[in-house]
C-alpha positions as CSV (number, residue, x, y, z in Angstrom):
1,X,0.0,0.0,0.0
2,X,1.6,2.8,-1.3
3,X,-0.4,5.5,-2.8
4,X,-3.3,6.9,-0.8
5,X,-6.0,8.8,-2.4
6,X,-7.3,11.4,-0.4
7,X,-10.3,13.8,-1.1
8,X,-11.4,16.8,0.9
9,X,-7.9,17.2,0.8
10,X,-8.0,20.8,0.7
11,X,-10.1,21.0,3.5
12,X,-9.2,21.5,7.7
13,X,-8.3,18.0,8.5
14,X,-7.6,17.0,4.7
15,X,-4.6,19.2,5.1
16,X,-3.4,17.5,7.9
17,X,-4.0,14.1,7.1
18,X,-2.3,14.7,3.3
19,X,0.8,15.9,5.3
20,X,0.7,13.4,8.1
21,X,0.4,10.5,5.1
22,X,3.9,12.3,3.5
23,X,5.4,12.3,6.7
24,X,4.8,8.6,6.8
25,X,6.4,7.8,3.6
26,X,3.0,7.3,1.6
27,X,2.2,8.9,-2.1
28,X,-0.5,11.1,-1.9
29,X,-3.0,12.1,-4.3
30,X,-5.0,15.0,-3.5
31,X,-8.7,15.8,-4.8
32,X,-10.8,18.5,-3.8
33,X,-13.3,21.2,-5.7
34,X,-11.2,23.9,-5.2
35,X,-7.7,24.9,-6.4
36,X,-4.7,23.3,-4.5
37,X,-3.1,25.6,-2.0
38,X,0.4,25.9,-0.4
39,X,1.2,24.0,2.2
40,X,0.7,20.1,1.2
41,X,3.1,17.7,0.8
42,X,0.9,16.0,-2.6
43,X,2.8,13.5,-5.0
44,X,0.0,14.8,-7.5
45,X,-3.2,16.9,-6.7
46,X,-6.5,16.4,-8.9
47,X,-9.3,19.1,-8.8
48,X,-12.6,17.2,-9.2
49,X,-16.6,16.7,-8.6
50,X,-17.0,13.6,-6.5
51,X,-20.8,13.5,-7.6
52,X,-19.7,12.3,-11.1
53,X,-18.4,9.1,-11.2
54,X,-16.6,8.7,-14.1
55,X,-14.2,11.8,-12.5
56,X,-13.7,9.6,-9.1
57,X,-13.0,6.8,-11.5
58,X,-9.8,8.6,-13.0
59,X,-8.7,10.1,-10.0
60,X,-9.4,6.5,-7.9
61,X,-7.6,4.3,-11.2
62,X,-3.7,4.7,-9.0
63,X,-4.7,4.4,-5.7
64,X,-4.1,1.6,-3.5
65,X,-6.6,3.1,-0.9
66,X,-8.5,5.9,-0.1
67,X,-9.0,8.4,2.9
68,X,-12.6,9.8,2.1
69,X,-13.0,13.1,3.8
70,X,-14.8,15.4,1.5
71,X,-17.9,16.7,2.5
72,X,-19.9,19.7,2.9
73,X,-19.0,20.3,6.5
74,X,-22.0,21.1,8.2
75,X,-25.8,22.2,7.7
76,X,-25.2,25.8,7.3
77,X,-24.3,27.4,4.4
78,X,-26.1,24.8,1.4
79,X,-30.0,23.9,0.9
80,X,-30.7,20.6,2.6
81,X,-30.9,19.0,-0.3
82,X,-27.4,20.2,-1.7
83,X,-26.0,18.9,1.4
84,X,-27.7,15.5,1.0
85,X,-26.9,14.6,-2.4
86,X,-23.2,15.9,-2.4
87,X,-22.6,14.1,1.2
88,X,-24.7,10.8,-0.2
89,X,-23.7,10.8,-3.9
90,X,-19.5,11.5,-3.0
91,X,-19.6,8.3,-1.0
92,X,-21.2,5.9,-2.5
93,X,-19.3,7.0,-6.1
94,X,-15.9,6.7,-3.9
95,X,-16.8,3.3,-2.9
96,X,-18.4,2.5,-6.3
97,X,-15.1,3.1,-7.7
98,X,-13.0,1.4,-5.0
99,X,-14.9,-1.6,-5.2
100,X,-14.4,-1.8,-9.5
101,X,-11.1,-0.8,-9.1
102,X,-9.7,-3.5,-6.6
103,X,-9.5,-1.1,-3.9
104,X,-9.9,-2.8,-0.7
105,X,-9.2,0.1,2.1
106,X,-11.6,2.9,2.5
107,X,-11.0,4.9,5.5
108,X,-14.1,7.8,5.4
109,X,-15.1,10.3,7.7
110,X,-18.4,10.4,9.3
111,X,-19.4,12.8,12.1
112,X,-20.6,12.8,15.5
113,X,-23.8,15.0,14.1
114,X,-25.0,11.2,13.1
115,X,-26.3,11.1,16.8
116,X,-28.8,13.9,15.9
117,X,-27.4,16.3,19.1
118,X,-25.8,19.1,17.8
119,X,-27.8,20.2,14.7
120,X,-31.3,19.2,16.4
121,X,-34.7,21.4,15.8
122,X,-35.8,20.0,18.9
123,X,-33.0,19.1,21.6
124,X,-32.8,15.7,23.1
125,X,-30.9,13.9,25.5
126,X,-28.5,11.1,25.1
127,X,-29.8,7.9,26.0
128,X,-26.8,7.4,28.2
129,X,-23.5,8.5,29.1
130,X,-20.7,8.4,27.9
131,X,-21.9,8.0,24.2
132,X,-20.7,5.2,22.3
133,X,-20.9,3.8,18.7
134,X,-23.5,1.4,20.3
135,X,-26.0,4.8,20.5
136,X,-28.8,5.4,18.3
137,X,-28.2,7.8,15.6
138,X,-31.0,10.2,15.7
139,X,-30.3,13.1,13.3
140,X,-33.5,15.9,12.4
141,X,-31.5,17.3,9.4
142,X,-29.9,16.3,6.2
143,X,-26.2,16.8,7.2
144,X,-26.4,14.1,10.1
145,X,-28.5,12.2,8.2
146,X,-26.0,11.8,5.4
147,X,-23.5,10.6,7.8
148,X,-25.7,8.1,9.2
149,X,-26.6,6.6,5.7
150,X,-23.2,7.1,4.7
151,X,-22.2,4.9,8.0
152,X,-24.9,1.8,6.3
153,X,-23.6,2.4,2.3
154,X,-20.2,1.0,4.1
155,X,-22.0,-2.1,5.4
156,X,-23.6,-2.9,1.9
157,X,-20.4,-2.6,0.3
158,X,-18.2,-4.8,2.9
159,X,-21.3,-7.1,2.7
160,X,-21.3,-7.2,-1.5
161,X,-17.5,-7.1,-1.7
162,X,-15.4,-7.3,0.7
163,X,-14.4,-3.8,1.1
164,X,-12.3,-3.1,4.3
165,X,-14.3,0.1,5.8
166,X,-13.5,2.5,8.5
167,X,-15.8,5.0,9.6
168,X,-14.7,7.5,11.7
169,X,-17.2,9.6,13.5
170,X,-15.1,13.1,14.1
171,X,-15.9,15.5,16.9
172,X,-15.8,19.2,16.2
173,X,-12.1,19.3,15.1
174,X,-10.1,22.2,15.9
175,X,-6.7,23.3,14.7
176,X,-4.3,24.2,16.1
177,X,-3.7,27.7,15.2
178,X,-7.7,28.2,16.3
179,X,-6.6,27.5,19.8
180,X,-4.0,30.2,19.8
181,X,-7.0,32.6,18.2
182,X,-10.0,31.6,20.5
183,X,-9.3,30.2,23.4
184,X,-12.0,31.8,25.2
185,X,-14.4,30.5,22.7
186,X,-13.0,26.8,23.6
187,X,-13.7,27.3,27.6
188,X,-17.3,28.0,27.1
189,X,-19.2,25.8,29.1
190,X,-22.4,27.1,27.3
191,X,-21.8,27.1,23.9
192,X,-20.5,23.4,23.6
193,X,-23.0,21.5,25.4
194,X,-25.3,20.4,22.4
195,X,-21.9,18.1,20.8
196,X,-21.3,17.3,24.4
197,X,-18.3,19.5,25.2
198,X,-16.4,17.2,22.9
199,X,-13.8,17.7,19.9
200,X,-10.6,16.3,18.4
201,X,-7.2,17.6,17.3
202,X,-7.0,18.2,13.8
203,X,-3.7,16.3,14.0
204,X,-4.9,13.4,16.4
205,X,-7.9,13.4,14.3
206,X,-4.8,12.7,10.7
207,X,-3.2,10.0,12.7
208,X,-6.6,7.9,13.5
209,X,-6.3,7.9,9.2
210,X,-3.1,6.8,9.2
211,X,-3.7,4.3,11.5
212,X,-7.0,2.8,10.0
213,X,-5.5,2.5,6.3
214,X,-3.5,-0.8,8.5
215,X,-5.4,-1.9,11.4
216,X,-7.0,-5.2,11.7
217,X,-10.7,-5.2,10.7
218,X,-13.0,-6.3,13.7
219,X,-15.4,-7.5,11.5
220,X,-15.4,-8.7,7.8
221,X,-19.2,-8.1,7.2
222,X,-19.5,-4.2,8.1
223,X,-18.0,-0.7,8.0
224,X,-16.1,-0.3,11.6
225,X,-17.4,2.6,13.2
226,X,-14.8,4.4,15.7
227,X,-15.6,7.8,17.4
228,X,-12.6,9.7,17.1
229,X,-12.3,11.9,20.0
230,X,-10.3,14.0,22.5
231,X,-9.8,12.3,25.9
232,X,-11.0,15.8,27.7
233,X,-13.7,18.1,27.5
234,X,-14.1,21.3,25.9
235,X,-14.8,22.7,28.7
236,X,-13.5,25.1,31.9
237,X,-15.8,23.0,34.0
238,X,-15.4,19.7,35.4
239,X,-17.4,16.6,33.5
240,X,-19.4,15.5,36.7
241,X,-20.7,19.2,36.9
242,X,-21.9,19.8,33.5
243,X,-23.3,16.2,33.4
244,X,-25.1,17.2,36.9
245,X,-26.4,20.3,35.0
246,X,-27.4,19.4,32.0
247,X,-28.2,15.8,32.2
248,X,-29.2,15.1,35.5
249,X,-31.6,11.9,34.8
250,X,-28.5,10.5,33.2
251,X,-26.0,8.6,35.8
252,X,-22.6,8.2,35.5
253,X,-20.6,4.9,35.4
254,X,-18.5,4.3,38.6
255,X,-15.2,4.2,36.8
256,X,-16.2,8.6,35.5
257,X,-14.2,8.9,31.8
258,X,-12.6,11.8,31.1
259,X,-15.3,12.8,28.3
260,X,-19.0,12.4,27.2
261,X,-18.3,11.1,23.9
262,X,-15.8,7.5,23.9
263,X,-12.7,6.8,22.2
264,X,-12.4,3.5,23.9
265,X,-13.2,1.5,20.8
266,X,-10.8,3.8,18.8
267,X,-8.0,3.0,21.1
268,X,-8.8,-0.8,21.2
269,X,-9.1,-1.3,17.5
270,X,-6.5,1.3,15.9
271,X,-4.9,1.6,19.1
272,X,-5.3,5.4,19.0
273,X,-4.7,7.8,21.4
274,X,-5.0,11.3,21.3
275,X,-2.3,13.4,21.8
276,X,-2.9,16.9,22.0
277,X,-5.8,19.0,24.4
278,X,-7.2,22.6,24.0
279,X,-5.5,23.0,27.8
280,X,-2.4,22.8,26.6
281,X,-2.7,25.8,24.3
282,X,-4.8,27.7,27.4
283,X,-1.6,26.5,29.8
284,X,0.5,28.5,27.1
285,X,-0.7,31.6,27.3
């Protein structure tokens, strides 16, 4: 496995994970909609529309394996629909390709908006705490929906082919240059409670890639699902106090984790572990 195919590259973790791959010895072709920028270490960088297949075809034909991170980002700035199709029709045409090709490893990024939290018309509470991949997904608009389904085109294609899938459910990741700008933003109990004060690195968040283009796969007969996630909370307040406040009717386990959203199954199966905290940019300053 040589040449890794990633698209979104141009995007906030694309970046990272382009230059983490390099670091790492791999080829990397890059593919976004947007013109290449400074700042990646690309073998070769194609500009493209995902939503055409015959384009991720081409782009796909020298890969050994792909790290699937393009997306519209969130449910803001495109129509619903927009958001759907692109986030739907991007993935399933990646793994179209993959499986035509001979691909075997797809590593793609889903999102922690699959639960249905963050984006939600009408809050809800988890069903239990911490949340785990085991948790209903529970979206009310077409950005955490897309994930979701994105999550179950995985399974069809591990179940008609043999694909080797990853799916890795990000939390809000951050850069690190954003935690130099806005701390204060980052220690704000109130603003972070509907993703459950949670986030990840944008460079922890590239090495869980890395790592899932080689891990073992748990299971031959579905897309893994990992939530990719710092160890802490984004928070200036202490977990058992915002989960007193906010979620009172939901109890804590004995053994109290350092976060509301697990990595556990991330560590066990890539044996991830994050290595970087928003505290140690506040500690800085």
């Amino acid at each position: 496995m040589n040449t890794i195919l990633v698209t979104g590259s141009e995007g906030k973790l694309g970046r990272f994970v382009v230059n983490d791959l390099a670091e790492a010895g791999y080829r990397v072709i890059g593919t976004d909609n947007r013109p290449a920028q400074g700042g990646r270490r690309y073998s070769r960088y194609v500009q493209a529309n995902l939503t055409d297949l015959g384009e991720v075809y081409g782009i796909a034909a020298e890969a050994d394996a792909i790290v699937h991170l393009a997306a519209v980002p969130n449910p803001i700035n495109f129509s619903p629909e927009r958001i759907f199709h692109n986030n739907m029709m991007s993935t399933y045409n990646v793994m179209e390709a993959a499986s035509k090709l001979g691909i075997k490893r797809v590593v793609a990024g889903s999102s922690e908006s699959a639960y249905g939290f963050c984006w939600a018309k009408h809050p809800f509470a988890p069903d239990y705490l911490p949340v785990d991949e085991a948790h209903p997904l529970l979206p009310q608009e077409s950005y955490g929906l897309s994930k979701g389904l994105n999550e179950l085109t995985g399974d069809m294609f591990a179940r008609r082919t043999g694909m080797e899938l990853f799916m890795l459910r990000f939390s809000l990741i951050v850069a690190p240059e954003e935690y130099e700008r806005e701390i204060g933003y980052f220690a704000d109990t109130a603003r972070h409670h509907r993703i459950l004060w949670s986030y990840v690195d944008a460079r922890d968040a590239a090495s869980a890639c890395r790592l899932a283009l080689t891990a073992p796969l748990p299971r031959a007969d579905e897309a893994c699902r990992l939530g990719i996630t710092a160890s802490d909370l984004l928070s200036g307040t202490d977990l058992q106090s915002l989960a007193a406040q906010y979620y009172p009717q939901l109890p804590l386990p004995e053994k109290t984790p350092g976060a509301l959203v697990s990595n556990k199954r991330a560590g066990e199966v890539l044996n991830w572990h994050p290595a970087y905290s928003w505290r140690d940019a506040a500690s800085a300053k």
